[in-house]
NUFILUM-157235 format. One line per field, with one value per atom (N, C-alpha, C): residue in three letters; x negated, y, z; residue number from 0; atom name. Coordinates in steps of 0.05 Angstrom, whole numbers, plus 5000, padded with zeros to 4 digits. Example, Ala and Ser with C-alpha at 12.3 -4.5 7.8 and 13.67 -1.06 7.14 Angstrom:
! NUFILUM-157235
code <- [ALA,ALA,ALA,SER,SER,SER]
px <- [4736,4754,4736,4743,4727,4742]
py <- [4886,4910,4934,4955,4979,5001]
pz <- [5156,5156,5156,5142,5143,5157]
pos <- [0,0,0,1,1,1]
site <- [N,CA,C,N,CA,C]
This chain:
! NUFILUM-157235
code <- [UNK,UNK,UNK,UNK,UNK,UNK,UNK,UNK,UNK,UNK,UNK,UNK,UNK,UNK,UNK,UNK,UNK,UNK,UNK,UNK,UNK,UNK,UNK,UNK,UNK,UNK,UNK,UNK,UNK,UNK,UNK,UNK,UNK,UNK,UNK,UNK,UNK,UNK,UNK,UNK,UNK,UNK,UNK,UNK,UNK,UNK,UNK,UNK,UNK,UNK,UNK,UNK,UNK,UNK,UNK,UNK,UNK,UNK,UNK,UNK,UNK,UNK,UNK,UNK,UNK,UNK,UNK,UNK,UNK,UNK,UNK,UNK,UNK,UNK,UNK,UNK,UNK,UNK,UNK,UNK,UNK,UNK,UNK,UNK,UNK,UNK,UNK,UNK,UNK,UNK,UNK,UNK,UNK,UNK,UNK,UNK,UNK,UNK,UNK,UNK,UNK,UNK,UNK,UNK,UNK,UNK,UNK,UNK,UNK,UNK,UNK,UNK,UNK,UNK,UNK,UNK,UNK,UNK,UNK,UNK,UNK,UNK,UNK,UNK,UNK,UNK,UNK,UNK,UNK,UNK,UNK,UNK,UNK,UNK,UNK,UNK,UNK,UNK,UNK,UNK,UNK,UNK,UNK,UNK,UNK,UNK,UNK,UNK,UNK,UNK,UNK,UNK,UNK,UNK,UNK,UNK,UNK,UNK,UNK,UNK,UNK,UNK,UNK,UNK,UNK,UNK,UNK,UNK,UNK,UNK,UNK,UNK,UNK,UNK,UNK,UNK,UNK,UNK,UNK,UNK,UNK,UNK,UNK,UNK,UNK,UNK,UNK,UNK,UNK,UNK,UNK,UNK,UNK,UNK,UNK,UNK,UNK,UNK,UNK,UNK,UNK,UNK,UNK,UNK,UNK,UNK,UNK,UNK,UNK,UNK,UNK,UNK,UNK,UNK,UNK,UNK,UNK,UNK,UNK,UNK,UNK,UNK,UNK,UNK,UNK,UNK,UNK,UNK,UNK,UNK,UNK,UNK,UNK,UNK,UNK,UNK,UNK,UNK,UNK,UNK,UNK,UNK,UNK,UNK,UNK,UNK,UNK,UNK,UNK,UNK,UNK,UNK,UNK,UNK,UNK,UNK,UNK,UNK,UNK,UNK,UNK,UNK,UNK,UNK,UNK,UNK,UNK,UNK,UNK,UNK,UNK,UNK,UNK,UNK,UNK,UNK,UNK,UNK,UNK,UNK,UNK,UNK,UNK,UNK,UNK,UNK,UNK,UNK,UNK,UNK,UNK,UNK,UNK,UNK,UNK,UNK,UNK,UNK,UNK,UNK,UNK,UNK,UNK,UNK,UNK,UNK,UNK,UNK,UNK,UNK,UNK,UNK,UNK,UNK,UNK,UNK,UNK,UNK,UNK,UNK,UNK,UNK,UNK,UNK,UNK,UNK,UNK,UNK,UNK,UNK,UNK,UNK,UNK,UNK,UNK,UNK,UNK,UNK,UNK,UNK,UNK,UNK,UNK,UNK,UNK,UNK,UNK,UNK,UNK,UNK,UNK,UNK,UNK,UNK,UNK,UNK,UNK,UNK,UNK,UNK,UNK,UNK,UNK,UNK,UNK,UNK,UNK,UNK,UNK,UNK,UNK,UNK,UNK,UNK,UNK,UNK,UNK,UNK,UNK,UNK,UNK,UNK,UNK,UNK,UNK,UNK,UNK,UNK,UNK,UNK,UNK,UNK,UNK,UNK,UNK,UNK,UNK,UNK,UNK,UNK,UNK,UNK,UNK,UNK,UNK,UNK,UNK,UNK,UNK,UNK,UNK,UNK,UNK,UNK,UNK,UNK,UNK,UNK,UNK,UNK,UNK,UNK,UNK,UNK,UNK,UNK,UNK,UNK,UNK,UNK,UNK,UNK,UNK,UNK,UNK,UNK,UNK,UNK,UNK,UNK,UNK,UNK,UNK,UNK,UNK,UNK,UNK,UNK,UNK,UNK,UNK,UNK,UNK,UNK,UNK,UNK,UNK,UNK,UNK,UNK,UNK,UNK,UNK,UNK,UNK,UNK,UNK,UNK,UNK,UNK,UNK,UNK,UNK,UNK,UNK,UNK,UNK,UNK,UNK,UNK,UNK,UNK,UNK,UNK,UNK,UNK,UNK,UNK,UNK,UNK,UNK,UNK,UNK,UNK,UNK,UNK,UNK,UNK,UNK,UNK,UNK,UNK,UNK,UNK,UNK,UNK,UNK,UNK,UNK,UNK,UNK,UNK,UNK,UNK,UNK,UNK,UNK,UNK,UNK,UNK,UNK,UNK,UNK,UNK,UNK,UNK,UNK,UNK,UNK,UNK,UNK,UNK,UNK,UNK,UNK,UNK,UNK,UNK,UNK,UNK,UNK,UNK,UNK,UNK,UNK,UNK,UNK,UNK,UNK,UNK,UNK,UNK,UNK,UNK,UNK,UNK,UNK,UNK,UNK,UNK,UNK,UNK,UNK,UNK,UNK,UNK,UNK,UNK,UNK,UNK,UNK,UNK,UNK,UNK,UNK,UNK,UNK,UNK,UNK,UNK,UNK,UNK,UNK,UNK,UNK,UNK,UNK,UNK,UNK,UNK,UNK,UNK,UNK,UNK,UNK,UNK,UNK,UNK,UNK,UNK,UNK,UNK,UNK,UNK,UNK,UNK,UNK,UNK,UNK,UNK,UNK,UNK,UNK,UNK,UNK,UNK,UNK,UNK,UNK,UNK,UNK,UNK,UNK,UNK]
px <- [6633,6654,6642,6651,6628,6651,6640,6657,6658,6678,6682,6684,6688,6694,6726,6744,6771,6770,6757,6751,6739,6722,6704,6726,6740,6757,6782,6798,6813,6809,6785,6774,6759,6751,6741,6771,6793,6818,6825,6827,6835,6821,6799,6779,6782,6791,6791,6816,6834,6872,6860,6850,6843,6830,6809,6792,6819,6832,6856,6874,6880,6896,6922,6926,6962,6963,6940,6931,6924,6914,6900,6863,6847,6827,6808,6796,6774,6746,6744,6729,6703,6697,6677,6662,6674,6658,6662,6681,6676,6648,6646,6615,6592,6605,6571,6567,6577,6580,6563,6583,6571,6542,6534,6503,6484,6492,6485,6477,6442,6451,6449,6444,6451,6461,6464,6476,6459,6437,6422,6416,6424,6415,6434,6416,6422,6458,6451,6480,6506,6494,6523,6531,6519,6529,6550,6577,6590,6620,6619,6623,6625,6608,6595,6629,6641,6653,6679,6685,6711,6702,6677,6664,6666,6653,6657,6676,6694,6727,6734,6730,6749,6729,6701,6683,6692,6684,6684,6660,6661,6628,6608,6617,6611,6594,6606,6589,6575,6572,6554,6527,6508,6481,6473,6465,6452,6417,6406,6373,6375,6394,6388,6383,6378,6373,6409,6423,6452,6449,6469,6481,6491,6490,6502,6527,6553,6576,6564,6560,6556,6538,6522,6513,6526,6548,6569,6590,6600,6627,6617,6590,6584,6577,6566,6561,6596,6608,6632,6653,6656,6659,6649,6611,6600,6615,6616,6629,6657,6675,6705,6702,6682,6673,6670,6658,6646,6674,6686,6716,6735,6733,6760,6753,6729,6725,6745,6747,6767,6795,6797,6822,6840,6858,6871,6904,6910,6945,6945,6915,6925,6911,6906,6886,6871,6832,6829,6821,6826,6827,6857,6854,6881,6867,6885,6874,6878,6862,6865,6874,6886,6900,6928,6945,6977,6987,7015,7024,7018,7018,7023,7048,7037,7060,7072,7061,7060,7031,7035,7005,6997,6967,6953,6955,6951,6959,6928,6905,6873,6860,6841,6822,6794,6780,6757,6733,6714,6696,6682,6683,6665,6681,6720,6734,6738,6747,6738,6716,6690,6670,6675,6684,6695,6722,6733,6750,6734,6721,6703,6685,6675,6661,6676,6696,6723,6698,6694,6681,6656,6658,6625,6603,6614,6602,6590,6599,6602,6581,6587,6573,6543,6525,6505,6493,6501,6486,6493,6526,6543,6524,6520,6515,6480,6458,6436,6445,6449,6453,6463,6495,6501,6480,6468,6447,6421,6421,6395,6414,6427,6447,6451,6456,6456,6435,6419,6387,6375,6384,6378,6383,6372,6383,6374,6368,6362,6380,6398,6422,6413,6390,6387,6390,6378,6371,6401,6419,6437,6464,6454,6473,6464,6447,6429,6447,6439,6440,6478,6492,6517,6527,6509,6526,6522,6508,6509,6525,6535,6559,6591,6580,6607,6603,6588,6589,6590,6594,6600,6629,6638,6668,6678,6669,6681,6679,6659,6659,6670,6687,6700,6732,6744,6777,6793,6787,6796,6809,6835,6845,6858,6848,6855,6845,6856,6847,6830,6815,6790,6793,6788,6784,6753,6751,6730,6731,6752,6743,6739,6745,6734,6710,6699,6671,6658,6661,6646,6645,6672,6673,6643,6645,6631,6591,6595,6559,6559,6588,6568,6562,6573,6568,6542,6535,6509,6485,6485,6461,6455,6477,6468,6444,6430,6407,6417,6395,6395,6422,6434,6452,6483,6484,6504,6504,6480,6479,6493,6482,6488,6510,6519,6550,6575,6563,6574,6566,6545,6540,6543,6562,6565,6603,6610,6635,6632,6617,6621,6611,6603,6593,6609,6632,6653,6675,6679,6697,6687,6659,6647,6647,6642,6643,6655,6686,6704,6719,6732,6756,6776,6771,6777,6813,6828,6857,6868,6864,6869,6885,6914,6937,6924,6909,6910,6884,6874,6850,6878,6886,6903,6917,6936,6944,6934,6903,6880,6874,6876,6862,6887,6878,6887,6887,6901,6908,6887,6876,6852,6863]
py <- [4899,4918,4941,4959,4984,4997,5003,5021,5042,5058,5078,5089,5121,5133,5127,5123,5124,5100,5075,5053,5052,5072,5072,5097,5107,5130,5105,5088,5070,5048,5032,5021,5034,5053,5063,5084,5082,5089,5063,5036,5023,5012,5012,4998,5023,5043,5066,5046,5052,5047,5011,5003,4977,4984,4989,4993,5008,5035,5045,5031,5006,4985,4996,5013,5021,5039,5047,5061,5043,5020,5008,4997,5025,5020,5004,4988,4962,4981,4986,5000,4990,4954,4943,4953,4946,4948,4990,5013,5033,5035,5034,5039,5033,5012,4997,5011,5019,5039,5068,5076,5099,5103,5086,5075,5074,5066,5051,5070,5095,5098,5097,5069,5062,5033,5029,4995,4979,4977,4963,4949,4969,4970,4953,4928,4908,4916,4943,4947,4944,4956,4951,4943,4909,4879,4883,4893,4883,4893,4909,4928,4908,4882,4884,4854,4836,4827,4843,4864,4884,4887,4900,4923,4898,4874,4847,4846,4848,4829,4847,4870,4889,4899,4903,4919,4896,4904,4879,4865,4848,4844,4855,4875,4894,4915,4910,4947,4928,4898,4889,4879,4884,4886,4854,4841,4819,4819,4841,4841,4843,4852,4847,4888,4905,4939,4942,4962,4972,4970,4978,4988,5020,5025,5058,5063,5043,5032,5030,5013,4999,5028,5046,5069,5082,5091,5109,5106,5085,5077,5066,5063,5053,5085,5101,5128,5141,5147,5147,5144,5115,5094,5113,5113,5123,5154,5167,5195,5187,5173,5171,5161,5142,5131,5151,5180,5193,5209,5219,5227,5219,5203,5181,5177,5175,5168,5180,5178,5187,5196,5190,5201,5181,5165,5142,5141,5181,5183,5189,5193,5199,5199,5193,5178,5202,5210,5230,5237,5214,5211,5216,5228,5238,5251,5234,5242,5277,5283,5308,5320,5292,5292,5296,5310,5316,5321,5322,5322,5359,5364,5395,5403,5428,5437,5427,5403,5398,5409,5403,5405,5376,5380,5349,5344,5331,5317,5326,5322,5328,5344,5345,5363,5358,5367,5357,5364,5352,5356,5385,5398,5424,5435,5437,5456,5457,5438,5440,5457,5452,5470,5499,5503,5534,5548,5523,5545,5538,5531,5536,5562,5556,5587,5609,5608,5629,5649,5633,5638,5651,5681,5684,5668,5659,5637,5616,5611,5584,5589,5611,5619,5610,5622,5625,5594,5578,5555,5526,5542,5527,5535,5556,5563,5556,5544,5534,5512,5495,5465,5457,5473,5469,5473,5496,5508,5484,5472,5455,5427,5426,5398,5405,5427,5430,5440,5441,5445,5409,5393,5371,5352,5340,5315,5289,5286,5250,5247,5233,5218,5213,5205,5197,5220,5243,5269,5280,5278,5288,5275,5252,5238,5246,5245,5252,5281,5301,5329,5325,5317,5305,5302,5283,5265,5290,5318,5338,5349,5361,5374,5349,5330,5321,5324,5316,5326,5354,5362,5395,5397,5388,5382,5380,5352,5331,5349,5371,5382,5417,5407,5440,5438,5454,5461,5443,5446,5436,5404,5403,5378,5369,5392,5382,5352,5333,5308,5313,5292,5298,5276,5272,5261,5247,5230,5213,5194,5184,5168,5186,5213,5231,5236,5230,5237,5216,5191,5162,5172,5176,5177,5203,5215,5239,5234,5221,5203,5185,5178,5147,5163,5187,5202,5217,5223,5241,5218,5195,5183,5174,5183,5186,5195,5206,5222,5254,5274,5292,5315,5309,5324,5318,5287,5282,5286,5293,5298,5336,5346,5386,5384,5362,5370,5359,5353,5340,5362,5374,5400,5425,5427,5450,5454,5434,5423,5423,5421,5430,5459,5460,5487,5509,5501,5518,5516,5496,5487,5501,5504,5513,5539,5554,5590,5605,5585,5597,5619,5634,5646,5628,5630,5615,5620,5605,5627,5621,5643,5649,5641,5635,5627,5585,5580,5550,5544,5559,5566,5556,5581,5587,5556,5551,5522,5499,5497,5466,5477,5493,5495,5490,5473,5463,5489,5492,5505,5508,5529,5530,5524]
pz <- [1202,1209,1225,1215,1230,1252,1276,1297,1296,1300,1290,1330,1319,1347,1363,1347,1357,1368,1367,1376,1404,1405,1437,1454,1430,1458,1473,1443,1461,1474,1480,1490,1520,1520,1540,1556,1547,1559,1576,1556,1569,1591,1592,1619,1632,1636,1662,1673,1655,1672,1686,1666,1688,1709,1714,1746,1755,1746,1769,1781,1765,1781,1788,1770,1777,1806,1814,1842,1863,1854,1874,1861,1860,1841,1851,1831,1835,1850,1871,1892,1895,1892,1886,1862,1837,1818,1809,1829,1817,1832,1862,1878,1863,1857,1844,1816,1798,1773,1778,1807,1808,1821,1830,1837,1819,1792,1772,1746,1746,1722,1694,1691,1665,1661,1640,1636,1631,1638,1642,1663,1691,1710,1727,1746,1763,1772,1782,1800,1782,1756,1731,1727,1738,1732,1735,1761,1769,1752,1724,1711,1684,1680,1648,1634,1667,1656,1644,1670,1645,1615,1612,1588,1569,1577,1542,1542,1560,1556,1536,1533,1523,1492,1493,1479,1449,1436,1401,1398,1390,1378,1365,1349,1340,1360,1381,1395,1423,1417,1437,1423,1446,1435,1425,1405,1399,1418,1414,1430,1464,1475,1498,1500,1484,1484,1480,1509,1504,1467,1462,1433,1447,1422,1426,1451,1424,1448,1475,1477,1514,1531,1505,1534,1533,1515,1511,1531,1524,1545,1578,1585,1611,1622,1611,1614,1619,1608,1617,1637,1633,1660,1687,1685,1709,1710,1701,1717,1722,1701,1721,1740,1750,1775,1800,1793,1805,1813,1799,1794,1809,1807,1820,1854,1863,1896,1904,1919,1945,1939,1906,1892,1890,1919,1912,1902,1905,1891,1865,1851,1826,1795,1777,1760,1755,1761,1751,1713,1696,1675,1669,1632,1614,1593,1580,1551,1543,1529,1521,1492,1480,1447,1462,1439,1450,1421,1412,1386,1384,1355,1358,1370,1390,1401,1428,1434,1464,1478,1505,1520,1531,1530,1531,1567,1577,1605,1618,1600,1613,1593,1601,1588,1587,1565,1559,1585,1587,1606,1600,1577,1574,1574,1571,1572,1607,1619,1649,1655,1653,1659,1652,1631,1623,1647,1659,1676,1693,1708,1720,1729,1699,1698,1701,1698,1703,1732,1747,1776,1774,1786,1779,1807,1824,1843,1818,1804,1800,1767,1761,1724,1728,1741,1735,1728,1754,1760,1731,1730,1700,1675,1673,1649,1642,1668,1674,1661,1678,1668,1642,1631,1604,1583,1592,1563,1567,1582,1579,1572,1577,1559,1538,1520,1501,1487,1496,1476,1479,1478,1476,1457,1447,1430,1434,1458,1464,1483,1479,1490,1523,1531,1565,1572,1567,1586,1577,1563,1559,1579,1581,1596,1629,1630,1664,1675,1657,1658,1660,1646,1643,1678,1681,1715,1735,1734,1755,1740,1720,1716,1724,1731,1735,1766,1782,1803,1817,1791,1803,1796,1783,1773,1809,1801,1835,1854,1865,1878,1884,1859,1855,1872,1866,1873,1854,1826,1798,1803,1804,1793,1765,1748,1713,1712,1703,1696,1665,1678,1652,1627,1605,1584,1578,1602,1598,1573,1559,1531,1512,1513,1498,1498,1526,1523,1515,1524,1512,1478,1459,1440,1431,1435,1434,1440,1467,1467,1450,1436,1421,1396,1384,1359,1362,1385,1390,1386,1377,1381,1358,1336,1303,1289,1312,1297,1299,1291,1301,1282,1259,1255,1270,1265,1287,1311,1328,1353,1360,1340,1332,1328,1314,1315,1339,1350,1383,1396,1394,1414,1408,1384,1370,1384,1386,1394,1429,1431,1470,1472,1455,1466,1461,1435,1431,1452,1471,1493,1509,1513,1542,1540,1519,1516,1502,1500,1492,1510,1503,1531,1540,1563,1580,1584,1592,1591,1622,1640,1671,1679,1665,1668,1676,1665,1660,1695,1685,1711,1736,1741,1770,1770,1750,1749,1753,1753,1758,1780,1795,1824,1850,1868,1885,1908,1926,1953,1969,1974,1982,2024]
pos <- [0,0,0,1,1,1,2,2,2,3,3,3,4,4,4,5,5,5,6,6,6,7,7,7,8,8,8,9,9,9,10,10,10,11,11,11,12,12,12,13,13,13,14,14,14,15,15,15,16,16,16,17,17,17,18,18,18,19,19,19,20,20,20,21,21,21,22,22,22,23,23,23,24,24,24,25,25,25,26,26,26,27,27,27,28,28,28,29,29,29,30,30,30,31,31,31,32,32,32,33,33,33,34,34,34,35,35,35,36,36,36,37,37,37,38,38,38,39,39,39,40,40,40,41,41,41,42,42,42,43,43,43,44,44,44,45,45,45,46,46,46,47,47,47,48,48,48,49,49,49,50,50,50,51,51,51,52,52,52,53,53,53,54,54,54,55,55,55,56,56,56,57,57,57,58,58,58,59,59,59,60,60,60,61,61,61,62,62,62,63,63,63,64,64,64,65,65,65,66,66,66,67,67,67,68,68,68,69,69,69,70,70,70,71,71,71,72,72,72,73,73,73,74,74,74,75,75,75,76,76,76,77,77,77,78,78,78,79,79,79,80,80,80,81,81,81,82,82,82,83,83,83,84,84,84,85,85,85,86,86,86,87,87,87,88,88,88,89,89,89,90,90,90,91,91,91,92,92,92,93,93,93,94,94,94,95,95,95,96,96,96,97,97,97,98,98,98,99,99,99,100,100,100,101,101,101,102,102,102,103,103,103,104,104,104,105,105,105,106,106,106,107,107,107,108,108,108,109,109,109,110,110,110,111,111,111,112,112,112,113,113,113,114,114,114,115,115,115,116,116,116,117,117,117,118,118,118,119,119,119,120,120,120,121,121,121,122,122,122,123,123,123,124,124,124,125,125,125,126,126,126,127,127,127,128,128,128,129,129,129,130,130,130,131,131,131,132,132,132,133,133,133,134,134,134,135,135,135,136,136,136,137,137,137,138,138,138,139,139,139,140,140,140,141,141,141,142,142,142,143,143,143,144,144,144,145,145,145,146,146,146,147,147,147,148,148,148,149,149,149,150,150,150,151,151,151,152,152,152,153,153,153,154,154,154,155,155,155,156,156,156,157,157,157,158,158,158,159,159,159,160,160,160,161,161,161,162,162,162,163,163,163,164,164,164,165,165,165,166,166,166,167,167,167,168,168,168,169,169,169,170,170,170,171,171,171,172,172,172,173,173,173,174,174,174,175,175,175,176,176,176,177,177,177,178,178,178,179,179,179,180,180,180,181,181,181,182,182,182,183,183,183,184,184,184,185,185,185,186,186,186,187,187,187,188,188,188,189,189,189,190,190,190,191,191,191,192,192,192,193,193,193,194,194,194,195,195,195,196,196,196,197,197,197,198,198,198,199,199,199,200,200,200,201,201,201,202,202,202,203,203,203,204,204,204,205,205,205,206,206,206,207,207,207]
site <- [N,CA,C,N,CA,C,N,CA,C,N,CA,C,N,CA,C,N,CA,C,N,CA,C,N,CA,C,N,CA,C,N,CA,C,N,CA,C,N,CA,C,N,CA,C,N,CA,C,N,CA,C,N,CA,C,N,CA,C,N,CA,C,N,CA,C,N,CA,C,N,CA,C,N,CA,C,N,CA,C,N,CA,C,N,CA,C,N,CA,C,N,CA,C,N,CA,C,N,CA,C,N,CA,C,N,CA,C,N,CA,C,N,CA,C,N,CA,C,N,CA,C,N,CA,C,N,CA,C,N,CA,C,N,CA,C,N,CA,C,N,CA,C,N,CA,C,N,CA,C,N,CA,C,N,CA,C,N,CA,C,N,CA,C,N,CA,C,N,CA,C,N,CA,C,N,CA,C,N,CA,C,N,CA,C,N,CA,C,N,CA,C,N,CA,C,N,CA,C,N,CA,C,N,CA,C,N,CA,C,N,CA,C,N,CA,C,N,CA,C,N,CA,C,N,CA,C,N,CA,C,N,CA,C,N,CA,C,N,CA,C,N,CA,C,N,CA,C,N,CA,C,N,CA,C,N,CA,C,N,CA,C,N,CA,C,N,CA,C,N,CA,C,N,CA,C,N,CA,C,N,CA,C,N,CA,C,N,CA,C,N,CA,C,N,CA,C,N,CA,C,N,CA,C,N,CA,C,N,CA,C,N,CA,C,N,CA,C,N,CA,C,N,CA,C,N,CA,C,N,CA,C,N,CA,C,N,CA,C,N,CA,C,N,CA,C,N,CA,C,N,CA,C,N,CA,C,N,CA,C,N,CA,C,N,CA,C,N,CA,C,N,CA,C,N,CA,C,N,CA,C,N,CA,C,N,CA,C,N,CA,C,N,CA,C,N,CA,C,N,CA,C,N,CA,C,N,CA,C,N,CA,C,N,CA,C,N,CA,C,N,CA,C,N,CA,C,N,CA,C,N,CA,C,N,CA,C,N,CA,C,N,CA,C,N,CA,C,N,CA,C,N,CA,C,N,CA,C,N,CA,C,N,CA,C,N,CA,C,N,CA,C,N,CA,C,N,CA,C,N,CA,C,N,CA,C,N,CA,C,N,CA,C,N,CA,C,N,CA,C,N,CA,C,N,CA,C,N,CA,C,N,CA,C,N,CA,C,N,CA,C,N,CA,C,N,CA,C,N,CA,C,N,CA,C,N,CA,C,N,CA,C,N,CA,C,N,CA,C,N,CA,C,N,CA,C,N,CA,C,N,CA,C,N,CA,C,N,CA,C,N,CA,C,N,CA,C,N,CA,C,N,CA,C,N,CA,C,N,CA,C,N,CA,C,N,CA,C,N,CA,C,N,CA,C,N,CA,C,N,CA,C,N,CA,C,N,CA,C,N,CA,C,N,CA,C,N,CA,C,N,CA,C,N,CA,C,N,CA,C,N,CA,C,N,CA,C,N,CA,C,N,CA,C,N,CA,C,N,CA,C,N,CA,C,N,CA,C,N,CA,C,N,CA,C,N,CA,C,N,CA,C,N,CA,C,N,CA,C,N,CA,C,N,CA,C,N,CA,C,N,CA,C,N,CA,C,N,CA,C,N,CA,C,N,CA,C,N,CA,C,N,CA,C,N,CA,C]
């Protein structure tokens, strides 16, 4: 049975709303995540009984090397981790699919970055880090380069909820090899330098 992407976006939805705990989030195993960065690594342990309960057999590794799945959705995991600290009134994950004609609840991690950039404080150093995430095609350095744009997220004004199973979905497609990877970065990069719309800006920023 082959996994598809809509598989790792609802799977990696449902292990967020679990650690949130209905607003009482599993604080043990988010620390230890955000410590942690990769799934391989000792600290992740405390992370790996949610990820089997939930992952298929399919997207868990037989050798003991992650599977695509498991770096996809543990990569993930780790930024809503990063997201969520200190955030105990309100989930910083939401999906960013909506029917036509409604508006989606979150937003993608490169359309975030785009209101961001709205800021010329904020352009130069955005537009550094994105262009070297996107001149890449090996999944580690993409995911590395990844965890400081989310910490620049975390450390902005911006409370748009983000679409972290969007992004799991999106790392587990980039590790197809190098056309599947162009076309995952052809797709953030249209999020990230698109026009931005000011109206939505003023609305994700909190009270200074």
């Amino acid at each position: 049975m082959t996994v598809n992407s809509l598989d790792i976006r609802t799977i990696t939805a449902t292990i967020i709303r679990e650690l949130y705990g209905n607003g009482k989030p599993n604080a043990a195993v988010l620390a230890s995540i955000r410590n942690a960065a990769s799934f391989a690594s000792p600290q992740a342990q405390k992370v790996w009984p949610i990820m089997f309960n939930h992952l298929t057999p399919e997207m868990l590794s037989t050798t003991g090397e992650p599977t695509y799945a498991e770096t996809a959705i543990y990569a993930a995991l780790r930024f809503y981790a990063v997201s969520q600290q200190g955030n105990y009134d309100h989930l910083t994950y939401a999906t960013s699919w909506a029917p036509k004609g409604e508006e989606a609840p979150g937003e993608t991690l490169f359309h975030t970055l785009a209101l961001m950039r709205a800021k010329e404080k904020d352009r130069k150093r955005l537009n550094r880090r994105v262009r070297i995430l996107l001149e890449s095609t090996n999944a580690d350095r993409v995911i590395n380069e990844m965890s400081h744009l989310v910490s620049m997220v975390k450390a902005s004004n911006l409370k748009s909820p983000i679409d972290y199973a969007q992004l799991a979905s999106d790392l587990y497609n980039f590790q197809f090899g190098y056309e599947a990877a162009n076309r995952v970065r052809i797709r953030w990069g249209q999020q990230y330098f698109r026009q931005f719309n000011s109206d939505k800006l003023k609305g994700s920023q909190t009270n200074d």
